[in-house]
C-alpha positions in Angstrom: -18.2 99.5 -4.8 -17.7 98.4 -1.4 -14.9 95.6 -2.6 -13.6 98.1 -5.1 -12.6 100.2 -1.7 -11.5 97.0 0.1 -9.2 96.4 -2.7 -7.7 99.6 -2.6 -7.4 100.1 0.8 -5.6 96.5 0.8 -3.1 97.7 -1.6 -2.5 101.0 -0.3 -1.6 99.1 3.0 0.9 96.6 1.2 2.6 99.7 -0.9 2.6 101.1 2.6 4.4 98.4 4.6 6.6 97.7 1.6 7.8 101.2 1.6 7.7 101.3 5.2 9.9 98.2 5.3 12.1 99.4 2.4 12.8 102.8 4.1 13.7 101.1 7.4 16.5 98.9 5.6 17.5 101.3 3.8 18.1 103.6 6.5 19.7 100.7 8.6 22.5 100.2 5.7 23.5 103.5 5.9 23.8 103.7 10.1 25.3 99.9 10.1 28.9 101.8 9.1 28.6 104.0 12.4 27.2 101.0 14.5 30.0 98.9 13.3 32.9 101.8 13.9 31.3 102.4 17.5 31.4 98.6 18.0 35.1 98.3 16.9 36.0 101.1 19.3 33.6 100.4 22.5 34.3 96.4 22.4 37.2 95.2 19.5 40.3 97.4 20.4 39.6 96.1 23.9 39.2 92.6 23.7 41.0 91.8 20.8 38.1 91.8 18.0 36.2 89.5 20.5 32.0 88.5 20.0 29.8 91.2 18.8 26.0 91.3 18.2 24.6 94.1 16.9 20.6 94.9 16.6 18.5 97.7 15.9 15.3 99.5 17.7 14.7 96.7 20.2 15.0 93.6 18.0 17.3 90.6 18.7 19.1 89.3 15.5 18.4 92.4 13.5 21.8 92.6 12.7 24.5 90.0 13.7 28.3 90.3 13.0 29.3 86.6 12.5 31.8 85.9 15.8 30.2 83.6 18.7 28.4 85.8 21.3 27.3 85.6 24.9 27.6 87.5 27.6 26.8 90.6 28.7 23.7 92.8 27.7 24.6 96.4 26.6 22.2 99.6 24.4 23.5 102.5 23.4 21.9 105.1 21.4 23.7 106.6 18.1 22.0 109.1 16.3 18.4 108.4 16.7 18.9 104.6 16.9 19.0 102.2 20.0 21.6 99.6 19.4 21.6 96.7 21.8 24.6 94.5 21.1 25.6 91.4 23.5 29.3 91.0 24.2 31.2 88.9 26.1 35.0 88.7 25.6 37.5 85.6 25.7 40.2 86.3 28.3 42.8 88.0 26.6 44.9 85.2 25.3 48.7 86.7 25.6 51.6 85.3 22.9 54.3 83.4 24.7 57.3 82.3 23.2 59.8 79.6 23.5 63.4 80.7 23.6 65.7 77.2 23.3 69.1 77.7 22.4 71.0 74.2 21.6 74.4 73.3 21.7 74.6 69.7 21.5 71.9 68.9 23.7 70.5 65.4 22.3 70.2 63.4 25.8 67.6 65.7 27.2 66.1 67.7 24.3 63.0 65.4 23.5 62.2 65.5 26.9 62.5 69.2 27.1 60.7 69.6 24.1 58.0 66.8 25.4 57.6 69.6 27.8 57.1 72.3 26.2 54.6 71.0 23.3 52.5 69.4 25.8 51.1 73.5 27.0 47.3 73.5 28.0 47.3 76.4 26.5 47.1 77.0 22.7 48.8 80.4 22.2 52.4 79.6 21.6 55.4 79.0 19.6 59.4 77.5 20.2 61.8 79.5 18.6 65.0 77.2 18.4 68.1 78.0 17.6 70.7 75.3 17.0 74.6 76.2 17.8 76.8 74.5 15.5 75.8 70.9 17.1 78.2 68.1 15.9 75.4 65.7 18.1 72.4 64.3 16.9 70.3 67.6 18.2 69.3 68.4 14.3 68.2 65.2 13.9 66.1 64.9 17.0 65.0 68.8 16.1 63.5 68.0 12.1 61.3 65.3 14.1 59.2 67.2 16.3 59.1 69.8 13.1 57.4 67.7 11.1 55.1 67.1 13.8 54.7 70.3 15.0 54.1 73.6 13.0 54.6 75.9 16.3 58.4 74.9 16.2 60.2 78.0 14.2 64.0 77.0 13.8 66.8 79.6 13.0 70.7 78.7 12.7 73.1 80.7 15.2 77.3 80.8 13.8 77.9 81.5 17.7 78.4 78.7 20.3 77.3 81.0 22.7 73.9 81.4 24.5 73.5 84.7 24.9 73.9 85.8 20.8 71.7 82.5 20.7 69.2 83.7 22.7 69.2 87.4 20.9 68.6 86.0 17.9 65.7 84.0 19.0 63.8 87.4 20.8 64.6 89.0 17.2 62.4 86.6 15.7 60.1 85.9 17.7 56.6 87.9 17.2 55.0 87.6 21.2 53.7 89.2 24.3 56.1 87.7 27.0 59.0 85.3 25.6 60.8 82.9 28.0 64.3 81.8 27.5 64.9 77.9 28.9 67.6 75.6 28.7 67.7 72.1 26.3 68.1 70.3 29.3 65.3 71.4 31.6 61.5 70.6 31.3 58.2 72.9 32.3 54.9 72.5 33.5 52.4 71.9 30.9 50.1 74.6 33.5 53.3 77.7 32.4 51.6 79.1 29.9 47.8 79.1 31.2 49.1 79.9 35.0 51.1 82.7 33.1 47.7 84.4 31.1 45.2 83.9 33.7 47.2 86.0 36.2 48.3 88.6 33.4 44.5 89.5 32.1 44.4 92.4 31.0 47.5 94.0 33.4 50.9 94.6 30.8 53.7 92.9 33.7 57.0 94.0 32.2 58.2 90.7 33.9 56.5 87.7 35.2 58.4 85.9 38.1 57.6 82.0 38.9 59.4 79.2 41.1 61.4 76.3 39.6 62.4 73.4 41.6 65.6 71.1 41.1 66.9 67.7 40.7 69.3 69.0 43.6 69.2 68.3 47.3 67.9 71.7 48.2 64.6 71.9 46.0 63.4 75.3 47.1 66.9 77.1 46.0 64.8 79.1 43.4 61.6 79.8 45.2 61.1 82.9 46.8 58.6 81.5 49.4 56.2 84.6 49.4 52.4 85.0 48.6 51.5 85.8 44.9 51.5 89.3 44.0 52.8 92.4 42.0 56.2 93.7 43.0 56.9 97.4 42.1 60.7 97.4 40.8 63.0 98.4 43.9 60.5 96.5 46.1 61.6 93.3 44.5 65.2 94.3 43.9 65.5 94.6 47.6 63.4 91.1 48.2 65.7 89.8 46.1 68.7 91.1 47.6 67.6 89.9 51.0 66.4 86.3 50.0 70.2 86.0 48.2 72.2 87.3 51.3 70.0 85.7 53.9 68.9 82.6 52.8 71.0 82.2 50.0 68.2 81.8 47.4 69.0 82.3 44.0 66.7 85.3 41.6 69.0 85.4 38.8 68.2 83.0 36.2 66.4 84.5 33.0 64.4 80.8 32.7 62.8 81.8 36.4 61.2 84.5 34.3 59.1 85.2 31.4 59.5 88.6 29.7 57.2 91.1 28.3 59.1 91.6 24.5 57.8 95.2 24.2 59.8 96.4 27.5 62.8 93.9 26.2 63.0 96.1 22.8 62.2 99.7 24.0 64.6 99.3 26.7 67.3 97.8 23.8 68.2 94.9 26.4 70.5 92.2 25.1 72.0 89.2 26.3 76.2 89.7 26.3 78.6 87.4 24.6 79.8 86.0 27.8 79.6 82.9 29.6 77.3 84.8 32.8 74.7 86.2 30.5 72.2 86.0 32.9 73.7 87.5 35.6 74.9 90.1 33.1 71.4 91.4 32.3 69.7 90.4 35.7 69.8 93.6 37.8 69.0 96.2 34.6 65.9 94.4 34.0 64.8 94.8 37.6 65.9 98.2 37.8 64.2 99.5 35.3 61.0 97.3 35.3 58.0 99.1 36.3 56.2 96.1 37.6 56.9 92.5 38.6 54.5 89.6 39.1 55.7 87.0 41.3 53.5 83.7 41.1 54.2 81.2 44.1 54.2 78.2 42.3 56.3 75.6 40.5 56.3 76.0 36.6 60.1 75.0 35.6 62.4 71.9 36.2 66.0 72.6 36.6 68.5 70.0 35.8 71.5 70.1 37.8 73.6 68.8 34.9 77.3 67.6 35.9 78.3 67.7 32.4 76.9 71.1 31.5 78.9 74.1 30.1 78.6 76.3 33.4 79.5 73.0 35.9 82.8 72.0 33.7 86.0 72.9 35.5 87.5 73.7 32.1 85.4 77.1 32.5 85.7 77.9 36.0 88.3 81.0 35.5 86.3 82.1 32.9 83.4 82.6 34.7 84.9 84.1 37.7 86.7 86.5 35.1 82.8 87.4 34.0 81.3 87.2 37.2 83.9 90.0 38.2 83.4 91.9 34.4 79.5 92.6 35.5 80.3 93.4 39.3 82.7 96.2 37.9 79.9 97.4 35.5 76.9 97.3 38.0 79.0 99.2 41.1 79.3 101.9 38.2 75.6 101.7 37.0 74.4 101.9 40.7 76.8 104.1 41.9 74.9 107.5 42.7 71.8 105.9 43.3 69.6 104.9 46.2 70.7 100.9 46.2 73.8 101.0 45.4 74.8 99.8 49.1 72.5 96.9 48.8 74.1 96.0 45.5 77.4 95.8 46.8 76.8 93.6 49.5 74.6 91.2 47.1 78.0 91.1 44.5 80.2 90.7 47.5 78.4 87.9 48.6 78.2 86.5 45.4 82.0 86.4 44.6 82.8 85.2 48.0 80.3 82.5 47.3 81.9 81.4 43.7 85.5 82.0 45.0 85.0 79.3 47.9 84.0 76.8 45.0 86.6 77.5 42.5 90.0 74.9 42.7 92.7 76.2 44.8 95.0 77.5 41.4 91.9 79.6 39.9 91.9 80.4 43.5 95.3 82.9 43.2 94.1 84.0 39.6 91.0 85.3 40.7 92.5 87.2 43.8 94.6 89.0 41.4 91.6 89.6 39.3 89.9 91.4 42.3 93.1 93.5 43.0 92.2 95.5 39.7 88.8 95.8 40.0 86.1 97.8 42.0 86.0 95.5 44.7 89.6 95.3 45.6 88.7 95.6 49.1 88.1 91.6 48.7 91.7 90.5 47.4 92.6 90.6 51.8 90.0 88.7 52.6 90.8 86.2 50.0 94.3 86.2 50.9 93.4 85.3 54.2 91.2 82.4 53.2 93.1 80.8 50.5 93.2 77.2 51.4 
């Protein structure tokens, strides 16, 4: 009799625990669809679907969403469970993108593109897009493809870099993008200098030093400490550094550029042979913030047989030059800066005026008798040598 109760009590206990156990799971499944949905909006959405463990009561490994965790210990209570997950998240690994527009540009481009496949930094593409090249640029270009899967190529009808250029931001699917010459080289620290200062911070343009092949090496380094620029505080820093020291802000490869503020602003590069300078002062006027980083990250190649050096050109850059100082003294004209401006655009013309040959010279004071800065055409005429 004594066994017989043993028994029974034994088996009671089993049907017990299994229930017991049963019950628990069961009621486990049907709260893991809440746990989970608090998870995704507590720790995903913020760090970009990042590590996740999720336990119940206050077991370890009850529960584990398969990502790699470690990190930090958190418990929360939903319902009338405790869930203690661990989460640690990756630093938010920003998109960059490669804009390289390529007109017959096969003596430097596998050096450029050495360059720019060479990133410590994983997250990238190159969007290229080749420019009716009669060179050996398409053959050099299917190399590196078949090497390298981040290379995305695209065909541009135009000559010119600025429809280039638009094309390649149209395609491109990033955070920041960065637009650099064929004949110019970068760090292989850009990208990774470029994330770690971003984190988690949305930069609507990200501002870093280049250095030159040229005598003066510092011509495109503003020389201050690291940090964030609201927009008319680095307009004006910029407008000083040109007028005073004659350093030189304009470039868009000094920059890399958020795509989101690029698009909503509907920003493009113009069909003109000063496209940067064309777009330069919009995108610092209505940028919210700026990050300057003091450091190197891009190699400028002062190139005596490139497209903006060739004499052939020289009028029709001083005719653009003056197209965009027309356009920005109307742009600026009731606003705060608009003094400042002025002086930078005077400076700049007198600048390019002193290097243009003495016969584009007399063209280009006539130019500046019809435009918005006709003030100029005397002092020209007084200087024409």
């Amino acid at each position: 009799m004594k066994n017989k109760s043993v028994i029974l009590i034994s088996v009671l206990s089993t049907t017990l625990i299994c229930l017991l156990l049963f019950f628990t799971y069961f009621n486990n499944k049907i709260h893991f669809n809440n746990i989970k949905k608090y998870s995704q909006i507590d720790v995903f959405e913020k760090y970009n679907e990042d590590n996740i463990n999720v336990c119940y009561g206050n077991k370890f490994k009850c529960k584990k969403i398969d990502y790699k965790v470690y990190g930090n210990v958190n418990t929360k209570k939903i319902g009338k469970y405790k869930i203690i997950y661990v989460a640690k998240y990756k630093k938010l690994e920003k998109k960059f993108s490669f804009i390289l527009p390529i007109h017959n540009g096969e003596t430097f481009l596998e050096e450029c593109l050495n360059s720019v496949l060479n990133q410590n930094y994983d997250n990238y593409d190159v969007i290229v897009i080749i420019n009716r090249c009669t060179d050996y640029t398409v053959k050099i270009i299917r190399k590196f493809v078949k090497k390298y899967d981040r290379i995305k190529v695209f065909h541009s009808k135009s000559s010119k870099v600025g429809l280039a250029r638009n094309l390649g931001i149209k395609k491109s699917k990033c955070d920041y993008f960065i637009c650099i010459d064929s004949d110019d080289i970068v760090s292989k620290d850009m990208l990774k200098t470029l994330n770690d200062l971003v984190g988690k911070n949305d930069y609507d343009l990200l501002r870093f030093n280049a250095s030159t092949n040229h005598t003066d090496k510092k011509l495109f380094n503003l020389e201050k400490p690291s940090c964030c620029y609201l927009n008319m505080d680095y307009l004006y820093e910029v407008i000083d550094s040109f007028i005073k020291y004659g350093k030189i802000n304009g470039p868009m490869w000094l920059y890399a550029i958020n795509k989101n503020y690029f698009v909503n602003n509907k920003f493009r590069f113009v069909n003109k042979l000063q496209e940067d300078f064309g777009i330069f002062f919009y995108l610092i006027y209505n940028a919210k913030y700026i990050y300057y980083v003091n450091k190197e990250l891009y190699f400028y190649r002062i190139n005596n047989d490139g497209i903006m050096l060739n004499p052939a050109n020289q009028i029709s850059k001083l005719k653009d030059t003056l197209f965009f100082c027309n356009l920005y003294l109307k742009f600026f004209k009731n606003k705060i800066c608009y003094e400042q401006i002025k002086l930078y655009l005077i400076k700049l013309l007198i600048n390019k005026y002193k290097k243009a040959s003495y016969e584009n010279k007399k063209r280009f004071i006539k130019l500046i008798g019809s435009s918005d800065l006709y003030e100029l055409q005397s002092i020209f005429n007084n200087s024409i040598i």
